[in-house]
C-alpha atoms as an extended CHARMM CRD file, in Angstrom:
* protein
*
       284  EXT
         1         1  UNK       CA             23.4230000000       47.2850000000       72.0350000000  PROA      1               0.0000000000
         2         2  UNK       CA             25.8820000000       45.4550000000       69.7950000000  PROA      2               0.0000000000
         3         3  UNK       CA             24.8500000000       42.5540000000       67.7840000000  PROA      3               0.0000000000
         4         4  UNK       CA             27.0760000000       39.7370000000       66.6850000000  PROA      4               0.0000000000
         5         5  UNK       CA             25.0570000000       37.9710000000       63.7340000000  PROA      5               0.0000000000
         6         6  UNK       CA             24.7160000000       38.1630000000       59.8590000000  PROA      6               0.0000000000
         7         7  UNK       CA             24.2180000000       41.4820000000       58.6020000000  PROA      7               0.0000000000
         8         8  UNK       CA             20.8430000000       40.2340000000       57.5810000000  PROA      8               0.0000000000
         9         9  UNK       CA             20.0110000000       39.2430000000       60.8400000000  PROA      9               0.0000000000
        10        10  UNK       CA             21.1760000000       42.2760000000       62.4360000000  PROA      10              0.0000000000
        11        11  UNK       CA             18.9800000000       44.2920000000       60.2750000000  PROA      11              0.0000000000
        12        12  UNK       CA             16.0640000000       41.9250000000       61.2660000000  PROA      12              0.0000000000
        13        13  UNK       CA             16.6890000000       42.0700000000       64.6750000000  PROA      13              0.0000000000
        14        14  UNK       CA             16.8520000000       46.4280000000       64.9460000000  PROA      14              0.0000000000
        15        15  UNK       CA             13.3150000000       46.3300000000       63.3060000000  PROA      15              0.0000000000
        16        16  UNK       CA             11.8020000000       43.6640000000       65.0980000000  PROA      16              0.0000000000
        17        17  UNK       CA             13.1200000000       44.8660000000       68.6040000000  PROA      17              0.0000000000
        18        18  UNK       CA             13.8870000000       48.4840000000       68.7140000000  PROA      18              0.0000000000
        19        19  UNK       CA             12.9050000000       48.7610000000       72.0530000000  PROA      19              0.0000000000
        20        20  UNK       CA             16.0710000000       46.9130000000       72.9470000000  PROA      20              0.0000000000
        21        21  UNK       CA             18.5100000000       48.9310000000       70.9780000000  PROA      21              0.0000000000
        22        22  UNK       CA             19.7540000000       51.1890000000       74.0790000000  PROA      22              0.0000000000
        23        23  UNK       CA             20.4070000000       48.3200000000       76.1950000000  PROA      23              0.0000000000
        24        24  UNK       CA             24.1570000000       47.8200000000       77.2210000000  PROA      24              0.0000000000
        25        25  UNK       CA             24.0710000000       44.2470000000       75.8610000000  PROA      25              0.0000000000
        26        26  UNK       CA             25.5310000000       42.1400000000       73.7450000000  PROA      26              0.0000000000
        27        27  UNK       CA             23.9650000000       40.2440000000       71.3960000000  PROA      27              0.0000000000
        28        28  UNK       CA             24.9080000000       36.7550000000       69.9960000000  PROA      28              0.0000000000
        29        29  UNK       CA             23.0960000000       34.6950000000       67.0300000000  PROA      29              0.0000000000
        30        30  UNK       CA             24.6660000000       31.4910000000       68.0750000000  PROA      30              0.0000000000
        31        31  UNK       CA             24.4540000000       29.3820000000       64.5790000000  PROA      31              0.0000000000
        32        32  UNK       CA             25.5950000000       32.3450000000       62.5810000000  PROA      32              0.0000000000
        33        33  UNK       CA             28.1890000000       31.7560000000       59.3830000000  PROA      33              0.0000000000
        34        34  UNK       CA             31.0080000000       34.7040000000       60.5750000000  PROA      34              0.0000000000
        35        35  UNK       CA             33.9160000000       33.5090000000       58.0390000000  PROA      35              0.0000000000
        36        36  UNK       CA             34.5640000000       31.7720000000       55.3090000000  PROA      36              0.0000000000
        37        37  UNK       CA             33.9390000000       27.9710000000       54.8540000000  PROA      37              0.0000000000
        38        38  UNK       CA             31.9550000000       28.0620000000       58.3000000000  PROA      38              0.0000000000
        39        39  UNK       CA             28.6370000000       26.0260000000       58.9740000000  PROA      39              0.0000000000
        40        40  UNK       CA             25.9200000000       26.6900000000       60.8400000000  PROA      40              0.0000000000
        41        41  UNK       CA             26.1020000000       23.3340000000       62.3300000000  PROA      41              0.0000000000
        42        42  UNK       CA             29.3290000000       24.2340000000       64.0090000000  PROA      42              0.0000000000
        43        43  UNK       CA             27.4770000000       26.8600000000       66.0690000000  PROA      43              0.0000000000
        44        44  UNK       CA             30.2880000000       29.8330000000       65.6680000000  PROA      44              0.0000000000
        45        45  UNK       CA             28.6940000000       32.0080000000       67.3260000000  PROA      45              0.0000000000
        46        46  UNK       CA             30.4720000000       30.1780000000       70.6830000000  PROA      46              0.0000000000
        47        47  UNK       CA             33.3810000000       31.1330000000       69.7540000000  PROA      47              0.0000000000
        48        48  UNK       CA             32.5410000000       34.6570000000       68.6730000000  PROA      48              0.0000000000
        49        49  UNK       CA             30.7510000000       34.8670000000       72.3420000000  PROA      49              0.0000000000
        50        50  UNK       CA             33.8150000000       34.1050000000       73.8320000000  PROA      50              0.0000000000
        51        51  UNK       CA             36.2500000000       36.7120000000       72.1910000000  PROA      51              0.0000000000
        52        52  UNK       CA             34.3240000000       39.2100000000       74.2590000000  PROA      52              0.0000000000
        53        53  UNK       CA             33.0860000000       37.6070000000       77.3610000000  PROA      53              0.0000000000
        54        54  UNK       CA             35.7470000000       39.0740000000       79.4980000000  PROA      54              0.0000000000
        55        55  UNK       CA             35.0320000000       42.6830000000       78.5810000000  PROA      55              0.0000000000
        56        56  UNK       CA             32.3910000000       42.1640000000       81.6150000000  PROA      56              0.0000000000
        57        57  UNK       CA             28.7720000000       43.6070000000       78.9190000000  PROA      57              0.0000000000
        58        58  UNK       CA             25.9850000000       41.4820000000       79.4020000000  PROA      58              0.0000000000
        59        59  UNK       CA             25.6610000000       38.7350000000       76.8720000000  PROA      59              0.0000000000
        60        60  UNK       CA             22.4960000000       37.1440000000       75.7550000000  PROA      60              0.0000000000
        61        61  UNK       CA             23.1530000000       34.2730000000       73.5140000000  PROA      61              0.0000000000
        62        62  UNK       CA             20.7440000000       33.1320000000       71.1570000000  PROA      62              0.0000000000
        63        63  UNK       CA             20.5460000000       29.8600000000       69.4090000000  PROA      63              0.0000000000
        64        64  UNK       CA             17.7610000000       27.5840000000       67.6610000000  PROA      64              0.0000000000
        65        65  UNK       CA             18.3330000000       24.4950000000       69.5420000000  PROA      65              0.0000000000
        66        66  UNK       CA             18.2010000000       23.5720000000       73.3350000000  PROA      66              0.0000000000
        67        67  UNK       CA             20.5440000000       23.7210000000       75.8800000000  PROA      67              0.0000000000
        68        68  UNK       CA             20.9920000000       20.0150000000       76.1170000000  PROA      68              0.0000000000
        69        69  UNK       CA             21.7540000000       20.3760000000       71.8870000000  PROA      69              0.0000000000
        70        70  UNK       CA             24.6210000000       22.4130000000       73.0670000000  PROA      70              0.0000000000
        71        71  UNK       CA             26.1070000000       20.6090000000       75.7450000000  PROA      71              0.0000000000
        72        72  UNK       CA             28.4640000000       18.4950000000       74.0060000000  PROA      72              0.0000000000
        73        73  UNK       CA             30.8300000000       21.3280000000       73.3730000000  PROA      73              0.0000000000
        74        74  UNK       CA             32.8300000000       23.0760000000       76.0830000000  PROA      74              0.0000000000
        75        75  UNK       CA             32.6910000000       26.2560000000       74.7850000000  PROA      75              0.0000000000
        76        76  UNK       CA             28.8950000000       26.2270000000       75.9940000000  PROA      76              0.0000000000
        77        77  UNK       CA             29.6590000000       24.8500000000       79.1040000000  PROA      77              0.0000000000
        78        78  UNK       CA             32.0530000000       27.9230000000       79.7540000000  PROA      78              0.0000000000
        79        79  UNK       CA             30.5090000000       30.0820000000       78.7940000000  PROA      79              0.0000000000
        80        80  UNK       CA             27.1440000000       29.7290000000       80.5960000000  PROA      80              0.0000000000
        81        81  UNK       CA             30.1140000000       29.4690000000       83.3290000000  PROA      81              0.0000000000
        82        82  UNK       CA             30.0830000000       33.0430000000       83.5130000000  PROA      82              0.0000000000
        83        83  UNK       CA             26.8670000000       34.5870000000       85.3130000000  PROA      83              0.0000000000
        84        84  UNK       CA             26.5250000000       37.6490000000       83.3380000000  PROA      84              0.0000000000
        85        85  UNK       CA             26.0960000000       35.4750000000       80.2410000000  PROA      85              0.0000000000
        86        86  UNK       CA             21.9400000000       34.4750000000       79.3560000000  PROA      86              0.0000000000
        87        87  UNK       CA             20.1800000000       32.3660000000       76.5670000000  PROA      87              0.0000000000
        88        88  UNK       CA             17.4150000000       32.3780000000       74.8980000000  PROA      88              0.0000000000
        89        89  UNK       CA             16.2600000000       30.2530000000       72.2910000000  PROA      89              0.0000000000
        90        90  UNK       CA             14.9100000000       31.5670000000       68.3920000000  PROA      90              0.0000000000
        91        91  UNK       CA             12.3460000000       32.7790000000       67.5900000000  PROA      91              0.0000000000
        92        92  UNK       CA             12.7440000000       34.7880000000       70.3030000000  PROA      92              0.0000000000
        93        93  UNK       CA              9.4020000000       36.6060000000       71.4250000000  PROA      93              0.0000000000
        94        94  UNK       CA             10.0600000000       39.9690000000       73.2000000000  PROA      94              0.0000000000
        95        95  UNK       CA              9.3170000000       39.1880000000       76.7240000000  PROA      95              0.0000000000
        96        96  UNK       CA             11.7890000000       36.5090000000       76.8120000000  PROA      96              0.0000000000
        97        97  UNK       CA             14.4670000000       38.4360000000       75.4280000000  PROA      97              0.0000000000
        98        98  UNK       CA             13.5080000000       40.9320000000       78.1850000000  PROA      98              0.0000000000
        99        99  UNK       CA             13.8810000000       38.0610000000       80.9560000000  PROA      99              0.0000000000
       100       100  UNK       CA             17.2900000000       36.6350000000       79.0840000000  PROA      100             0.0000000000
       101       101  UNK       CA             18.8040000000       40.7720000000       78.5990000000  PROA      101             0.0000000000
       102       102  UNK       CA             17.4230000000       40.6950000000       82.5540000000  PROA      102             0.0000000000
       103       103  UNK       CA             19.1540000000       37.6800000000       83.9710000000  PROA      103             0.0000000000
       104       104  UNK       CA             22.6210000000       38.6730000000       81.9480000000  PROA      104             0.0000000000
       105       105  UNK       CA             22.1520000000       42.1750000000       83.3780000000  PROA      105             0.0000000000
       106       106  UNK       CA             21.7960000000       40.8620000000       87.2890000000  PROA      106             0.0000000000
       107       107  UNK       CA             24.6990000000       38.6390000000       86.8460000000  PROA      107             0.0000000000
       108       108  UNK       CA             23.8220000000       36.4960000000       89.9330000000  PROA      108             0.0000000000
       109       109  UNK       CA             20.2640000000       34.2910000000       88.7870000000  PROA      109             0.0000000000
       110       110  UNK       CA             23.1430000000       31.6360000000       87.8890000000  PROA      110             0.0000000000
       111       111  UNK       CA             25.7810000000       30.8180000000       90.0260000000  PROA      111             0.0000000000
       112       112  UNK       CA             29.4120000000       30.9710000000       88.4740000000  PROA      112             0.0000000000
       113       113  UNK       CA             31.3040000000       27.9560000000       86.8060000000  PROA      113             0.0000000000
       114       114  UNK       CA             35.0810000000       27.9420000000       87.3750000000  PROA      114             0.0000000000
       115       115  UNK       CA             35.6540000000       24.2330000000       86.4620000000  PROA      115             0.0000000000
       116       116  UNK       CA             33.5990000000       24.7960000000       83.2250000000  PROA      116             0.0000000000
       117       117  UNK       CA             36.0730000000       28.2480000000       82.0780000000  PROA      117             0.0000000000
       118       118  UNK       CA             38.7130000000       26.0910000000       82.8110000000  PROA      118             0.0000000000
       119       119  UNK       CA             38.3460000000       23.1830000000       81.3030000000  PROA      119             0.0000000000
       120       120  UNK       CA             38.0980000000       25.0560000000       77.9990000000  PROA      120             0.0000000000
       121       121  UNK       CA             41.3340000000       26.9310000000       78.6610000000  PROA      121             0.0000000000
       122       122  UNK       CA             43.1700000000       23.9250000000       78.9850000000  PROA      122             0.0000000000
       123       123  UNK       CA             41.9310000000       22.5800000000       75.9560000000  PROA      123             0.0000000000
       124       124  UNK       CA             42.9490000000       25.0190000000       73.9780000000  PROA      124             0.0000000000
       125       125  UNK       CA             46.0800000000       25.0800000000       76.0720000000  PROA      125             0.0000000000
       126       126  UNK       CA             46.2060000000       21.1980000000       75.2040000000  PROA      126             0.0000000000
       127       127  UNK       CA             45.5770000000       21.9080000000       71.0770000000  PROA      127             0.0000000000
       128       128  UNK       CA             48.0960000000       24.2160000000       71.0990000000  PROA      128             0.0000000000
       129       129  UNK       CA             50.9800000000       21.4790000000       72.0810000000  PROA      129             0.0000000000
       130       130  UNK       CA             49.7300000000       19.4950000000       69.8630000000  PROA      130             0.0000000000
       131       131  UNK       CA             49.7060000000       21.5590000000       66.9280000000  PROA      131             0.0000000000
       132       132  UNK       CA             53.3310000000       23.0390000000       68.3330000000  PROA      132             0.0000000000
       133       133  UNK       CA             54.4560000000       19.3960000000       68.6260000000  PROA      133             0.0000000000
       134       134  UNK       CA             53.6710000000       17.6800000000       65.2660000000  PROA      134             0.0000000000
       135       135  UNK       CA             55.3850000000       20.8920000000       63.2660000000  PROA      135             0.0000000000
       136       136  UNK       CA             58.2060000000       20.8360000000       65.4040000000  PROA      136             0.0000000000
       137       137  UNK       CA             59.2740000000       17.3850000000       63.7020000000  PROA      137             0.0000000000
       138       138  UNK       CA             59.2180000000       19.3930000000       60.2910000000  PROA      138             0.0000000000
       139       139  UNK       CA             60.6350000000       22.7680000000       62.0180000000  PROA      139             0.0000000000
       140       140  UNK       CA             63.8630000000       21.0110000000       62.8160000000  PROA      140             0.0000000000
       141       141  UNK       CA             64.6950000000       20.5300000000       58.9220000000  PROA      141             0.0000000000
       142       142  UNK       CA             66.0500000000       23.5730000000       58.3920000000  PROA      142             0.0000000000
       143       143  UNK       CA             66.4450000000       27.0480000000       60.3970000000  PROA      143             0.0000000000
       144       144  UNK       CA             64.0680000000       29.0790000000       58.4770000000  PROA      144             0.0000000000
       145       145  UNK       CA             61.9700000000       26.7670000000       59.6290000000  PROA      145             0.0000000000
       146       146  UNK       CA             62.7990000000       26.1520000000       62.9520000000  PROA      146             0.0000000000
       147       147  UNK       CA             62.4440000000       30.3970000000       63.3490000000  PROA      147             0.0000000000
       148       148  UNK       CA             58.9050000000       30.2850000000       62.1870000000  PROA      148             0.0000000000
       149       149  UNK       CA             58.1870000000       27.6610000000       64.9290000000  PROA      149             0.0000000000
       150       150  UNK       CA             59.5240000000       29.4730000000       67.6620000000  PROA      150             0.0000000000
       151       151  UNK       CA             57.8090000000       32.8900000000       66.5580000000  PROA      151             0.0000000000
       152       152  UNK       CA             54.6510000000       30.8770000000       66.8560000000  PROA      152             0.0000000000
       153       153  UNK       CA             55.5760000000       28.9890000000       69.9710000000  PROA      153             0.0000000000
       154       154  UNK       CA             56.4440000000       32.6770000000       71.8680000000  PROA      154             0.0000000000
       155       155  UNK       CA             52.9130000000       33.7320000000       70.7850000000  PROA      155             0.0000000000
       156       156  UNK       CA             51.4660000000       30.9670000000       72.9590000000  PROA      156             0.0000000000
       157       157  UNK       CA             53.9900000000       30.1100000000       75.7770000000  PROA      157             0.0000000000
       158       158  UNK       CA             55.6590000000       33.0490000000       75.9730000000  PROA      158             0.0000000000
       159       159  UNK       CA             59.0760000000       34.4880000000       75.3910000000  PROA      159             0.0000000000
       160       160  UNK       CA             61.1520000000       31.3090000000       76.3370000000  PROA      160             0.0000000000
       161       161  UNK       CA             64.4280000000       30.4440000000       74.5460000000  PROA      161             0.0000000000
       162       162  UNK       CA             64.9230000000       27.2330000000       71.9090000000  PROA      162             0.0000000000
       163       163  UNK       CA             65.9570000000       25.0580000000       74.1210000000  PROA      163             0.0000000000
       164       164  UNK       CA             63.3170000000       25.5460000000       77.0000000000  PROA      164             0.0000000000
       165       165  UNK       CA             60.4480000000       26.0420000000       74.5650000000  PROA      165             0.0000000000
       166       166  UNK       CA             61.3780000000       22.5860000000       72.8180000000  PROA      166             0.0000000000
       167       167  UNK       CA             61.7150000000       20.4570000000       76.3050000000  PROA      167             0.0000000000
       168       168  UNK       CA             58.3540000000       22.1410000000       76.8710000000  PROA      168             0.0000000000
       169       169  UNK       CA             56.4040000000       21.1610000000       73.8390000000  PROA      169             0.0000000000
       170       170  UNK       CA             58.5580000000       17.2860000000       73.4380000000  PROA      170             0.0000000000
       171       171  UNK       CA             57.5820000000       16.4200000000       77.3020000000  PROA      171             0.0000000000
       172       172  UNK       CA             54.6030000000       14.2210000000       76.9820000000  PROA      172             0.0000000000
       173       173  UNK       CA             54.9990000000       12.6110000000       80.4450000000  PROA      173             0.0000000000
       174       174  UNK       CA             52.1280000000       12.8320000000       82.4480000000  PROA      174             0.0000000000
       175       175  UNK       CA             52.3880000000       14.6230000000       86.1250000000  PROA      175             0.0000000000
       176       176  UNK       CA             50.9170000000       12.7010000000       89.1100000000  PROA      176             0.0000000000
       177       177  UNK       CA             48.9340000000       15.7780000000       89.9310000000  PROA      177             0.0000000000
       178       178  UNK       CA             46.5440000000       17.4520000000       87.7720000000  PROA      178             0.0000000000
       179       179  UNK       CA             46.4120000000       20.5030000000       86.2480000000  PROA      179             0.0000000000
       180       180  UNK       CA             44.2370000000       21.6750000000       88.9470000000  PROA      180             0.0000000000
       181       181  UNK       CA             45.6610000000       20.9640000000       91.9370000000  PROA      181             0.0000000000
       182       182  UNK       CA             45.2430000000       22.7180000000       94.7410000000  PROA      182             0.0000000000
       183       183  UNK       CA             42.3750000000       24.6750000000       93.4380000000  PROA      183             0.0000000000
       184       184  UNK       CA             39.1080000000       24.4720000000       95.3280000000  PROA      184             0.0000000000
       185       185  UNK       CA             35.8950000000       24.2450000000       93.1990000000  PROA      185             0.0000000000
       186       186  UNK       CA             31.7960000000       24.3040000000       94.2740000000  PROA      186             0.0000000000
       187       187  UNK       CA             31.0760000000       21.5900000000       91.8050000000  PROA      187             0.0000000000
       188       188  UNK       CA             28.6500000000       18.5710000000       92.4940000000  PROA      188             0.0000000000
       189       189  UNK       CA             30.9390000000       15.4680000000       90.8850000000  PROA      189             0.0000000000
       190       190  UNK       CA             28.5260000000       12.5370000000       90.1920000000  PROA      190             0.0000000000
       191       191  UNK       CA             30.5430000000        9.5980000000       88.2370000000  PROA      191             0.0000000000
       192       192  UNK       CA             29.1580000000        7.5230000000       85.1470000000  PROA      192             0.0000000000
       193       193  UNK       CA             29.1380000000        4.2290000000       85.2900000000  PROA      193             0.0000000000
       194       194  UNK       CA             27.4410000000        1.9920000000       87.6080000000  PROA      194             0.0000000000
       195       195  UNK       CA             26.3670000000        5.4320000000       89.3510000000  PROA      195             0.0000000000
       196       196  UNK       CA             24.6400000000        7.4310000000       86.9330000000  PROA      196             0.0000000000
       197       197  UNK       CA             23.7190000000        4.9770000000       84.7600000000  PROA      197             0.0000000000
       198       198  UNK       CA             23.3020000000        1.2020000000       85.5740000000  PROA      198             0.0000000000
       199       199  UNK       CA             24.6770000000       -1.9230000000       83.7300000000  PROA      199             0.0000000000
       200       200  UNK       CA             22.1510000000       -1.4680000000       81.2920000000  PROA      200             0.0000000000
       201       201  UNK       CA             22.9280000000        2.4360000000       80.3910000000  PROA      201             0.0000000000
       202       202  UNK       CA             19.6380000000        3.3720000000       81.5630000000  PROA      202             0.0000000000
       203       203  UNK       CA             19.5240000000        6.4840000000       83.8640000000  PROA      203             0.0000000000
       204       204  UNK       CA             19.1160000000        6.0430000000       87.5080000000  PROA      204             0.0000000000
       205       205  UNK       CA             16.6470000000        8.8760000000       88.4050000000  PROA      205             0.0000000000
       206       206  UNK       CA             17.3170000000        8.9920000000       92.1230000000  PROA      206             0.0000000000
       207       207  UNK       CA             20.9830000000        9.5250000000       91.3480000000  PROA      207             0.0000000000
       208       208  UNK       CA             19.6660000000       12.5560000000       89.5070000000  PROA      208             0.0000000000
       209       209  UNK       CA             17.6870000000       13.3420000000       92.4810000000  PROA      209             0.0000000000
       210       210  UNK       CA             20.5840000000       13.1360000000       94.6010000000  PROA      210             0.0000000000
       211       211  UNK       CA             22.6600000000       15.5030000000       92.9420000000  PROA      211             0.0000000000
       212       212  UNK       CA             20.0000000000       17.9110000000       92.3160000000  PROA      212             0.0000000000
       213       213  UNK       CA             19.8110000000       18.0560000000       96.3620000000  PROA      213             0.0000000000
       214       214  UNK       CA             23.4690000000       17.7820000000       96.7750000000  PROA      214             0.0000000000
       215       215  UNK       CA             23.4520000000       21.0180000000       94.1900000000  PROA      215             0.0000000000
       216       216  UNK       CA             21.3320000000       23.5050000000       95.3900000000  PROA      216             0.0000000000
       217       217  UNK       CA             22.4180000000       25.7020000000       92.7140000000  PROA      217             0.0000000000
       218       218  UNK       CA             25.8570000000       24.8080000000       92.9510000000  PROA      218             0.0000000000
       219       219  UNK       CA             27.2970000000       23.5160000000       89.3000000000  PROA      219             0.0000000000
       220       220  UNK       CA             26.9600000000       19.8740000000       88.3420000000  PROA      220             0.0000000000
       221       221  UNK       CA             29.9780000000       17.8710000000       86.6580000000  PROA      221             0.0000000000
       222       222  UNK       CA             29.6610000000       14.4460000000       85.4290000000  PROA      222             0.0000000000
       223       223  UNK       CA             33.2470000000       13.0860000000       85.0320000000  PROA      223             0.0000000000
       224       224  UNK       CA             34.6180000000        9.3850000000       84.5350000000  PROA      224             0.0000000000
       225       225  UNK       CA             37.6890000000        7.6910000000       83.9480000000  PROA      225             0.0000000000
       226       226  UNK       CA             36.2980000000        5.7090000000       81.2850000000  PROA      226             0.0000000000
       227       227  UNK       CA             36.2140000000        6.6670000000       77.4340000000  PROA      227             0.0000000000
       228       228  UNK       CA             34.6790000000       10.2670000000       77.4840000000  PROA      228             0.0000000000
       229       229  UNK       CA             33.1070000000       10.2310000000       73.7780000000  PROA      229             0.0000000000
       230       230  UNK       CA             31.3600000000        7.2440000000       74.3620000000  PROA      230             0.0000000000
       231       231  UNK       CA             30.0500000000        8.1670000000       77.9310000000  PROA      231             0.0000000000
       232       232  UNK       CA             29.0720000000       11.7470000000       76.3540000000  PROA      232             0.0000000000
       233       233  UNK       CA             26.8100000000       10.4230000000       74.3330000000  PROA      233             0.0000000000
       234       234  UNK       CA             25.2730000000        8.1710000000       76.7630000000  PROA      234             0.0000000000
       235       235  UNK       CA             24.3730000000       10.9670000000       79.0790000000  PROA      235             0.0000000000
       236       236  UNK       CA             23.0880000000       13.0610000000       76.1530000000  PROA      236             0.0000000000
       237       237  UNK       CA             20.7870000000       10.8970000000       75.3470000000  PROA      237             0.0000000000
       238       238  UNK       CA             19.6440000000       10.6170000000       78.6340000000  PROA      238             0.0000000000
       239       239  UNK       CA             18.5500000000       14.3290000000       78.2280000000  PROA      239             0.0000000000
       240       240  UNK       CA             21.6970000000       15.7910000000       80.7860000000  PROA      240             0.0000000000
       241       241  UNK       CA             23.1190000000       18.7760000000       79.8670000000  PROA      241             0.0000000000
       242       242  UNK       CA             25.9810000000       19.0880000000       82.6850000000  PROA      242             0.0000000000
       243       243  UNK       CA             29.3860000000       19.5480000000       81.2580000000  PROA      243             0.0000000000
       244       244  UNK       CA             31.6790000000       16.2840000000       81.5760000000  PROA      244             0.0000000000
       245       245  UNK       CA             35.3530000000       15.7320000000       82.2110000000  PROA      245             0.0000000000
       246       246  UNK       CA             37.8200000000       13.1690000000       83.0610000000  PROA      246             0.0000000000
       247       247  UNK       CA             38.4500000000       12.8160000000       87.0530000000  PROA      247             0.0000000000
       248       248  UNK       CA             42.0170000000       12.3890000000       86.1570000000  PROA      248             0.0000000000
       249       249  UNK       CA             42.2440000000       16.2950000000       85.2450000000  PROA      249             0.0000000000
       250       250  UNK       CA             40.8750000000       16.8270000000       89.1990000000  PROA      250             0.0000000000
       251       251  UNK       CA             43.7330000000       14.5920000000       90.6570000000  PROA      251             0.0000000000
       252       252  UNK       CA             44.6290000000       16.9040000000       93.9620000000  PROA      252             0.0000000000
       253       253  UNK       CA             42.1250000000       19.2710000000       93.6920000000  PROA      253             0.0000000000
       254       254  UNK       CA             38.9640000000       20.0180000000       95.8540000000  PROA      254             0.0000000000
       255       255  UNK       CA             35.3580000000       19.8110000000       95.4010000000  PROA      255             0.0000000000
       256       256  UNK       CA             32.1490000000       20.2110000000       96.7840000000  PROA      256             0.0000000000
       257       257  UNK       CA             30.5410000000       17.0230000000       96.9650000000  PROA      257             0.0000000000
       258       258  UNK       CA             31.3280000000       13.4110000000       95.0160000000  PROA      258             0.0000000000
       259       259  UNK       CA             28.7980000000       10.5950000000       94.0950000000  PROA      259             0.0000000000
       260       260  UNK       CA             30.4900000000        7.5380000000       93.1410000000  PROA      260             0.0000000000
       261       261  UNK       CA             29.9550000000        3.6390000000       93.5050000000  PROA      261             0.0000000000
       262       262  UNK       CA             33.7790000000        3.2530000000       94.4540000000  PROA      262             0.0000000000
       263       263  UNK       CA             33.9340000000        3.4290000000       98.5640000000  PROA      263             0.0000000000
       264       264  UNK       CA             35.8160000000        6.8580000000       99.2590000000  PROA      264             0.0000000000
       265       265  UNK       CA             38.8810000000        4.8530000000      100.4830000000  PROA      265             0.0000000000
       266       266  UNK       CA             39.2730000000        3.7970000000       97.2870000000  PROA      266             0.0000000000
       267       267  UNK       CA             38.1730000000        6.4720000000       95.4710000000  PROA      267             0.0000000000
       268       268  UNK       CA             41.0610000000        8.4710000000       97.7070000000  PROA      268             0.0000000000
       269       269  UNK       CA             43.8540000000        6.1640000000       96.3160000000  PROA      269             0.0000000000
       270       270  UNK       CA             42.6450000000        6.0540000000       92.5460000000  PROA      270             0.0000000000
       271       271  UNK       CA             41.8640000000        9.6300000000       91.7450000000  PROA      271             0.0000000000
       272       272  UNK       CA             43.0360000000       12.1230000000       94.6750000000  PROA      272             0.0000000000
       273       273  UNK       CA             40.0230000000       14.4200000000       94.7320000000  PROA      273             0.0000000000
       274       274  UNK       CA             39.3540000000       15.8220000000       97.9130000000  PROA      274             0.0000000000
       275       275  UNK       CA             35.2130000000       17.0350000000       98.8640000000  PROA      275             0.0000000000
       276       276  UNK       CA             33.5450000000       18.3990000000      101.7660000000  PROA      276             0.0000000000
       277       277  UNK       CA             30.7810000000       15.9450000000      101.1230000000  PROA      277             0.0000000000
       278       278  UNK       CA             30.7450000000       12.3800000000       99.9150000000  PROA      278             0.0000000000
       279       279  UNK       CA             28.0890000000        9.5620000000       98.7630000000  PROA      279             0.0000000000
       280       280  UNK       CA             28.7070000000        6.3880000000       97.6660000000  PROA      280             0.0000000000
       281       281  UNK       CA             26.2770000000        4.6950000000       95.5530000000  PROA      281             0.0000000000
       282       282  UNK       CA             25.3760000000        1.1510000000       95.1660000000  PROA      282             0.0000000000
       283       283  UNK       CA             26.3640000000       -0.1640000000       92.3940000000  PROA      283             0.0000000000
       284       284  UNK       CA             23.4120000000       -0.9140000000       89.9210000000  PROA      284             0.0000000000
């Protein structure tokens, strides 16, 4: 078993649960403090699940708040994207870390997340430009410079020369397709505003219903083309934990199913998502 937590914690958790400690698992303590200046608040521990997700161990994550506390960050969302990945919440009693080691172990009580993994790898994707972007205004003052910017834009984007590394990172313009074109994903896509949620922001509980059937397992993603902190929020507090996106990022990609209040006609000519299954929803 390895344990990714405060040295305190870790001691805790040998003594408390010894039966555990020859289990091929990985354990995470999900609001641990793992370097400097770090708060719990920031839940690290999402991060410091993900540096080893793709070795393939189980992973059981373990965290003091709910999932739907968690589901404003994509890192969650991705991770839980990955079947052999569990949760459980603290304090933990030893039965239901047996279920959560368990369910990580069988890798298949969850159905995989594509969209959700992602999602988070072109944000960081994303950051990266932007970071590479504003310093390349100040990297262009001299050549020392300049050479420090493209040792840190090879790291990233690979080994490209000057020229072709600074088109890459000045070239804002937007493509008509998105970044996932072509790819074909088993999400459920149910849309925001005036579908979701009426006029009044209150949630429409047979749209819920609707997608729950439309699911059957399969992953949920709310997505809009409106303003995505405010519409987080508003789904939050609804008590939704699915991950949320823009539909712009899905522009000539494929889907399972869509519910939207836009007829698909229209729908077809605004966003470009293709689906197997579509439902349009009155507007409410």
């Amino acid at each position: 078993m390895q344990i990714i937590a405060e040295a305190n914690m870790q001691n805790n958790f040998l003594t408390v649960f010894p039966q555990f400690v020859d289990d091929d698992v990985i354990i995470v303590d999900l609001e641990g403090i793992y370097a400097k200046h770090q708060l719990r608040s920031e839940v690290c521990g999402l991060v410091e699940a993900l540096k080893v997700v793709n070795d393939g161990k189980p992973i059981v994550l373990l965290g003091w708040q709910t999932p739907l506390r968690y589901s404003t960050k994509m890192e969650w969302h991705a991770l839980m994207g990955y079947p052999h990945v569990a949760f459980a919440r603290h304090p933990v009693e030893p039965t239901v870390l047996a279920q959560a080691i368990t369910e990580a172990k069988n890798g298949s009580m969850r159905p995989a997340d594509p969209l959700a993994i992602h999602l988070l790898e072109l944000k960081a994707h994303n950051d990266v430009l932007q970071v590479l972007r504003h310093n390349l205004h100040y990297a262009e003052m001299s050549q020392e410079s300049m050479e420090a910017w493209l040792r840190s834009a090879r790291q990233h984007l690979g080994n490209l020369s000057e020229q072709e590394l600074v088109v890459l990172v000045k070239d804002t313009t937007q493509p008509k397709l998105g970044p996932f074109a072509e790819q074909n994903f088993q999400d459920v896509c149910v849309d925001i505003e005036g579908t979701l949620v009426d006029k009044q922001k209150k949630l429409r509980v047979d749209v819920v219903d609707k997608v729950r059937e439309l699911s059957q397992g399969r992953p949920v993603t709310v997505w809009t083309g409106g303003n995505m902190k405010e519409l987080d929020a508003i789904i939050r507090k609804q008590g939704l934990d699915w991950k949320l996106t823009s539909k712009n990022l899905l522009h000539g990609a494929k889907v399972h199913a869509i519910v939207d209040d836009l007829d698909q006609d229209e729908f077809n000519r605004t966003y470009g998502v293709a689906c197997d299954t579509y439902v349009q929803i009155p507007v409410a």
